[in-house]
C-alpha positions, 0 to 999 in steps of 0.5 A: 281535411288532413291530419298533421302529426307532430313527431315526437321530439317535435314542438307539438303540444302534450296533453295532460296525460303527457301524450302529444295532441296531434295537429290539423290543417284544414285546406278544404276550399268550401268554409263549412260554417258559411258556405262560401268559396275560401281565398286561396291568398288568405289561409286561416290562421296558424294553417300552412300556405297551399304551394300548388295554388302558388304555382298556378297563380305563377302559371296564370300570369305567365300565361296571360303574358303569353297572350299578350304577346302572342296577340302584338304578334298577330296584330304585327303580321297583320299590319305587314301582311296589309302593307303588302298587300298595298304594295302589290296592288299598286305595283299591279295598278303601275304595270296595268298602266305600263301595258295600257301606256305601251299599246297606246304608244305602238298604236300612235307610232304605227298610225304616224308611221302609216301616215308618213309613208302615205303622204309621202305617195301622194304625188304617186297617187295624184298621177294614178288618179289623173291617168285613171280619169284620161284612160291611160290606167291601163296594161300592167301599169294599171295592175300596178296602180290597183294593187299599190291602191289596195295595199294603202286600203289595207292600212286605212288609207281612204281617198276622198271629195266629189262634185256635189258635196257640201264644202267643209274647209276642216276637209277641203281646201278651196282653190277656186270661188264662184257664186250661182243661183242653183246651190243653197249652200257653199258646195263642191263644183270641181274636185280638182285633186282628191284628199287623203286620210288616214282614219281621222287624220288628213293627209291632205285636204280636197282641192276643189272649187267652190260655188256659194249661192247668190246673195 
């Protein structure tokens, strides 16, 4: 509790003996009859208004206002940090894609490139292999032959077809036809020129002949 003096000259009010009655204001937060916390925004009656309680309503408005822009601010950054992200994982999706794409793209061109130099040796190899099985694959041309041979091996480059095999026309193409009692199957009686590939791919299919069973 404070105590107010009038001074004099002022409005105060004298006793009657003619000396001012001094005034007071009570600013106790606790009412003391009833115990119970007093409203600030509510002063008794004839008491002055407390400026500090002023300010720091002031202050907990600016503050409040503060908050809520402090979180919009963090819920935006947060949406852009997210867009980024996306972002840069697709971009990442794209050039892992691009790389996968690209070896994929080298591979075949290789293979195609292999290929093509491969076909375009058959008749090289034709005459290497009807040479070899004459017995004139001899001297340096036989050196040559084996190495041109290797080489081709290096690149996957298989020959293939023998007597006695199953004939199947996805790798043999028959030339010649016949019919005997001692096969149980279409099979390859003569290999008349070898077939080539290249892994999976024919360059040319065996020429052979083929034997089916009696009917």
């Amino acid at each position: 509790m404070s105590e107010d003096r009038t001074p004099a000259g002022g409005e105060g009010r004298p006793d009657p003996s003619g000396e001012e009655t001094p005034r007071f204001t009570d600013k106790r937060r606790i009412d003391p009859e009833t115990g119970a916390v007093r409203d600030q925004g509510a002063q008794p009656e004839g008491a002055e208004a407390d400026p500090l309680a002023g300010l720091e309503a002031e202050a907990d408005a600016h503050m409040h206002e503060a908050l809520v822009a402090a979180e919009g601010l963090a819920a935006e950054r947060l949406d852009e940090l997210q867009r980024a992200n996306a972002a840069y994982y697709n971009l990442e999706q794209q050039y892992t894609s691009y790389v996968k794409r690209s070896k994929s793209d080298a591979s075949v061109a290789r293979e195609r490139g292999v290929a093509e130099v491969a076909e375009a040796l058959i008749p090289v190899l034709d005459d290497i292999q009807l040479a070899r099985q004459h017995g004139d694959l001899t001297g340096p041309f036989g050196s040559i032959a084996e190495k041109l041979e290797a080489i081709l091996g290096r690149f996957g480059i298989v020959r293939y077809g023998a007597e006695g095999e199953v004939f199947d026309p996805n790798v043999h193409e028959a030339l010649m036809h016949s019919h005997s009692s001692e096969v149980a199957e279409p099979t390859v009686a003569t290999v008349l020129q070898p077939g080539y590939r290249a892994g999976e791919r024919i360059l040319r299919a065996a020429r052979v002949a083929v034997v089916d069973p009696d009917a």
